[in-house]
C-alpha positions in Angstrom: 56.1 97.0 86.8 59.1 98.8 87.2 63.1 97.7 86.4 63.8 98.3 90.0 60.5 96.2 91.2 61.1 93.6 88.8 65.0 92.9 89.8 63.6 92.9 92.9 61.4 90.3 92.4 63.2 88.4 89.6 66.0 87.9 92.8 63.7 86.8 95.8 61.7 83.9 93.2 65.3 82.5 92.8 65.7 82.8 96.8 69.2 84.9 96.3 70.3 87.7 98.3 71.4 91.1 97.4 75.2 90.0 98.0 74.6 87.0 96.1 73.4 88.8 92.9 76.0 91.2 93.3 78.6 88.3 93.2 77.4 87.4 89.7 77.3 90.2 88.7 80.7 91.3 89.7 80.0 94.3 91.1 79.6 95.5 95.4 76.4 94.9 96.6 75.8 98.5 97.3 75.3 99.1 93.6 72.3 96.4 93.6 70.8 98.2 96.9 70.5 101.3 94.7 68.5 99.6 91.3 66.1 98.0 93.7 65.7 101.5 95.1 65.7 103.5 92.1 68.2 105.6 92.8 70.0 104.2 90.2 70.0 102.1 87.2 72.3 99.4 85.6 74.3 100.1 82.9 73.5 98.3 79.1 76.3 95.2 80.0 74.7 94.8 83.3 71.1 94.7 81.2 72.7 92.0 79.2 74.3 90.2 82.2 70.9 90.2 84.2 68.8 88.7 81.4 71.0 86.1 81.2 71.3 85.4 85.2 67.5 85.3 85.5 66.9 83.9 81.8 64.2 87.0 80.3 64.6 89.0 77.5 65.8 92.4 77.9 62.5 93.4 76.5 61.1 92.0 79.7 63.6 94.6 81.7 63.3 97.6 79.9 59.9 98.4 79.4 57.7 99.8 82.2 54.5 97.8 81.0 52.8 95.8 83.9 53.9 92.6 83.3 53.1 89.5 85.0 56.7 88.0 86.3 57.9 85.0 84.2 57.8 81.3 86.0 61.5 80.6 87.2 63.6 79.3 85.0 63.9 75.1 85.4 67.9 75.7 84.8 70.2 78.7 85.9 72.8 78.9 82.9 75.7 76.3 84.9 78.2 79.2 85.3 76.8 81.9 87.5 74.8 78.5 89.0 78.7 77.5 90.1 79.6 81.2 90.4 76.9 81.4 93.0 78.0 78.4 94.7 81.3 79.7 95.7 80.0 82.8 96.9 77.7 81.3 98.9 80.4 78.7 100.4 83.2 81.8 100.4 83.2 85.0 102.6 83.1 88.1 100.7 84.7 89.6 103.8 83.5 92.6 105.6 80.8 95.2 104.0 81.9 98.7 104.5 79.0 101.5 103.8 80.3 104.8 102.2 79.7 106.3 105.5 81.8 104.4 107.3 84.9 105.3 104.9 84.4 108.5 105.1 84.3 108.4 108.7 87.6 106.4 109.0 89.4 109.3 106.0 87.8 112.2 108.8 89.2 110.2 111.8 93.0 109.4 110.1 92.5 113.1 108.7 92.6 114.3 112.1 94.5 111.4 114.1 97.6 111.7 111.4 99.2 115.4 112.8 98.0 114.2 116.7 100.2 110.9 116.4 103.1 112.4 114.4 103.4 115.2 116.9 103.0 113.2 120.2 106.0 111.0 118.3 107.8 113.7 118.5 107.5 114.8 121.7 108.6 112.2 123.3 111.9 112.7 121.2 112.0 116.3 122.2 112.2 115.6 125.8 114.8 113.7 125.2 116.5 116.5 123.3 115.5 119.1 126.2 117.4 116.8 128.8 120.4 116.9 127.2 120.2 120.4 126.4 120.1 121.5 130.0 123.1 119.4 131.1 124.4 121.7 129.0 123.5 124.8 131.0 125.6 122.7 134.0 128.7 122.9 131.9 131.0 126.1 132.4 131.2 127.7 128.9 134.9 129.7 128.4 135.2 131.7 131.5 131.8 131.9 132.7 130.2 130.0 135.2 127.7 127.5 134.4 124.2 128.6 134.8 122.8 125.7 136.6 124.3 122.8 139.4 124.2 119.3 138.0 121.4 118.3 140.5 119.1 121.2 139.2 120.1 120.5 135.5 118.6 117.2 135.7 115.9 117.6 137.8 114.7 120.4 135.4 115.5 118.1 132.3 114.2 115.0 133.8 111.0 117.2 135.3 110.1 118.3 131.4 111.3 114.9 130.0 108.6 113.5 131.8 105.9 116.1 131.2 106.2 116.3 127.2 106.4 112.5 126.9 103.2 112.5 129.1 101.8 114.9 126.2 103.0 112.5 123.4 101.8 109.7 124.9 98.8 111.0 125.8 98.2 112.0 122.2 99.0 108.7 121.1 96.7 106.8 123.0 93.8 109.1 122.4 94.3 108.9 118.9 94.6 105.6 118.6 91.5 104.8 120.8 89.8 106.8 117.7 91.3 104.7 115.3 91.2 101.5 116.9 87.2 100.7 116.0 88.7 100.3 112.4 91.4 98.1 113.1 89.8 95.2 111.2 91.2 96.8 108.3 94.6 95.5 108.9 93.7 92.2 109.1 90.2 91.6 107.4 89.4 91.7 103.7 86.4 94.3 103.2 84.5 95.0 100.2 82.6 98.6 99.2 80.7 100.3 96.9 82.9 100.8 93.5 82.0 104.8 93.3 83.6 105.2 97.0 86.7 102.9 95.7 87.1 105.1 92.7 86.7 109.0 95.4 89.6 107.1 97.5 91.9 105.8 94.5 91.4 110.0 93.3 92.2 111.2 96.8 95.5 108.8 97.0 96.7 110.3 93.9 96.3 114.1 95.1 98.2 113.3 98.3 100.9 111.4 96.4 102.9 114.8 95.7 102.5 115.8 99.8 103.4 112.1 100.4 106.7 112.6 98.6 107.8 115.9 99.3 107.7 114.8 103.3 109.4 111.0 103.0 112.0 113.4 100.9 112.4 116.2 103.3 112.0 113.8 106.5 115.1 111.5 104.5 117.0 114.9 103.9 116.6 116.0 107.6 117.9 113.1 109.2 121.3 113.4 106.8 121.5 116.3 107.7 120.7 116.3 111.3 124.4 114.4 112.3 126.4 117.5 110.8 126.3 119.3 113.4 127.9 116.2 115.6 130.0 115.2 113.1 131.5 118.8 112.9 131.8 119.0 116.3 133.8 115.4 117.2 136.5 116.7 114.2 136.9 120.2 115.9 138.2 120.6 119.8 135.4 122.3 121.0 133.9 121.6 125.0 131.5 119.5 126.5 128.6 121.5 126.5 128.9 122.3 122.5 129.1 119.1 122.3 126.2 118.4 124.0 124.3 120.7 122.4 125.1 119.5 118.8 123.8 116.6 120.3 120.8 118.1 121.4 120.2 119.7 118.2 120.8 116.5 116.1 117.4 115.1 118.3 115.4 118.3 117.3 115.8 118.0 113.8 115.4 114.1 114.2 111.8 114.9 115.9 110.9 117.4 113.2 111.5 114.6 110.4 109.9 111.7 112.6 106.7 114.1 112.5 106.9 114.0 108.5 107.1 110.4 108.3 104.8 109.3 110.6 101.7 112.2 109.8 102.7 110.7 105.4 102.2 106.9 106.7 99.5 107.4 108.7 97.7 109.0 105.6 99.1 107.0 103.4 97.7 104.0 105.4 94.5 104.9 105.5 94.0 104.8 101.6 96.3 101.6 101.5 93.4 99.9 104.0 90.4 101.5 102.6 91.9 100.1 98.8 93.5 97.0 99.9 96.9 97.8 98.0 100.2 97.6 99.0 100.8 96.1 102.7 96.8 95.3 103.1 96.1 93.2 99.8 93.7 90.4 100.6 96.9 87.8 100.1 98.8 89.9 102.7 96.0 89.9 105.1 95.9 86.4 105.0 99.5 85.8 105.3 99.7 88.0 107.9 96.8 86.5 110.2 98.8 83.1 109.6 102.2 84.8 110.7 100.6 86.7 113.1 101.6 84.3 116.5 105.3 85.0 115.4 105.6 88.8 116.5 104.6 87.4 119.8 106.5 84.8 120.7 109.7 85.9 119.4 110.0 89.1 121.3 109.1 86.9 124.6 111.6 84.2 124.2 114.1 87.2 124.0 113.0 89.0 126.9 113.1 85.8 128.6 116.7 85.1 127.4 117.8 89.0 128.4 116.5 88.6 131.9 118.4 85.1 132.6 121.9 86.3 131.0 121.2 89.3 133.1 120.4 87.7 136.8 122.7 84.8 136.5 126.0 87.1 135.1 124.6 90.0 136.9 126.1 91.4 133.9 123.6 94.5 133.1 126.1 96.3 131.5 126.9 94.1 128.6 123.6 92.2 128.4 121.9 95.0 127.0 123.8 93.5 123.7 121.2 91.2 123.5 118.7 93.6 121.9 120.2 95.1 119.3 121.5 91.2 118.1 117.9 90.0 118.7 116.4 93.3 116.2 118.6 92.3 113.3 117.9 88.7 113.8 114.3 89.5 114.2 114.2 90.9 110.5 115.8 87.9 108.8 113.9 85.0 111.0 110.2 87.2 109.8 111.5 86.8 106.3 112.0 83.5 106.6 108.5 82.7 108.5 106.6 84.8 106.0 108.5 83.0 103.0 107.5 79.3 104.2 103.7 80.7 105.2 103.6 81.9 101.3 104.5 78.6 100.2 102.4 76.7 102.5 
């Protein structure tokens, strides 16, 4: 009888599943798939650990002699009997195959330059709009190149066609990624080899994940020169305007670096469970999760009624930018008193 024939056996007298042993043993229960397959075989403190799960000798293990499988033991030794217990009464969370990791990196991998860029766009229409009021503007003695009414139905017209592209690119892209979603929110559990190919590939991206955060940072210093420059010197509308226009190009270029690094960044975060997607967080953020929600409602709610009963559109608009900073300091203290709870 073989080692893998003989764990596989050893398990079903003491009615346990392959998760279960696993759990005693401490390890994923991909790694126990592949010993009762042969493909692989446990290491020496994994010998010693199974021996004393199933209560045989090593001896009894190791060698490939056919021999007759031992009666079950009357008594499991009490821990992994308690061990086994609380797996049995806990959930391990959601298995995920090496298959399907790799086809989450692939998808994130290709989704991460699709979503940064269609960000983007949408900023550079922006930046196109108010580039061609500029073309409205006369510049010295010259006359301006376009009416105001053909200015701005060109720059609206391509406002509206690259934000259709960005969007467009965002919601296909996040229709790819959206079958893995449970990995913001569930606890999941792989094979350890996988865990240790993504923890190598997190490190190799870390120097592409700092050099864009630091160029993205440096662009958007630098991207109000040009504006500041221009409100110190007495220069016309349509420099102006451009500077303006020029301050949203280089913003779009650095909200492409940020978002193509989190994207990627996130996607070894989930698959690893580290930083905002640790177990603790996922739980804390499932119990928080209702406040998002109802927050931003109650301030619609109170936006609308200021607004119809002043008829003060003008001003009310205040009401966002007070309910974003407030937003901030309320999560904080929701997520503080769900901690302690």
């Amino acid at each position: 009888m073989l080692l893998s024939e003989k764990i596989i056996s050893l398990r079903k007298q003491r009615g346990w599943s392959q998760e279960e042993l696993a759990a005693q043993l401490e390890i994923s229960r991909q790694s126990v798939s592949k010993w009762e397959s042969g493909v692989s075989v446990p290491d020496l403190d994994k010998i010693l650990k199974l021996s004393t799960i199933f209560g045989v000798t090593t001896d009894y293990l190791l060698k490939d002699e056919n021999q007759e499988l031992p009666p079950a033991a009357a008594e499991i030794p009490n821990e992994y009997s308690r061990r086994s217990e609380e797996y049995s009464r806990q959930d391990p969370g959601k298995y995920l195959s090496s298959d399907e990791i790799m086809e989450y990196h692939t998808v994130c991998c290709q989704a991460a330059p699709k979503m940064a860029l269609g960000t983007s766009l949408c900023i550079l229409g922006a930046a196109i709009l108010i580039l061609f009021q500029c073309l409205a503007i006369p510049f010295g003695q010259n006359r301006a190149l376009l009416t105001e009414q053909a200015a701005g139905a060109f720059g609206v017209a391509l406002l509206l066609l690259f934000c259709a592209a960005g969007v467009s690119l965002l919601i296909t892209n996040g229709i790819r990624m959206g079958k893995f979603e449970f990995l913001e929110k569930e606890e999941v559990y792989t094979d350890d080899s996988i865990l240790r190919e993504m923890q190598a590939k997190r490190q190799e991206s870390d120097p592409a994940f700092r050099k864009s955060i630091t160029t993205g940072t440096a662009l958007c210093i630098m991207s109000a020169i040009p504006l500041m420059v221009s409100a110190g010197l007495d220069v016309s509308d349509n420099i102006y305007l451009l500077c303006t226009g020029l301050l949203l190009v280089i913003v779009a270029a650095a909200v492409f670096l940020f978002v193509r690094a989190g994207v990627l960044r996130g996607c070894y975060d989930k698959i690893l469970q580290v930083g905002d997607y640790t177990p603790e967080n996922k739980r804390l953020n499932r119990k928080i999760s209702w406040f998002s929600g109802s927050y931003w409602c109650a301030v619609t709610a109170i936006y609308l009624l200021i607004s119809f009963t002043r008829n003060n559109w003008e001003i009310s608009w205040v009401v966002w930018p007070v309910a974003g900073v407030l937003f901030a300091a309320l999560y904080q203290i929701v997520r503080h008193r769900a901690q302690k709870d």
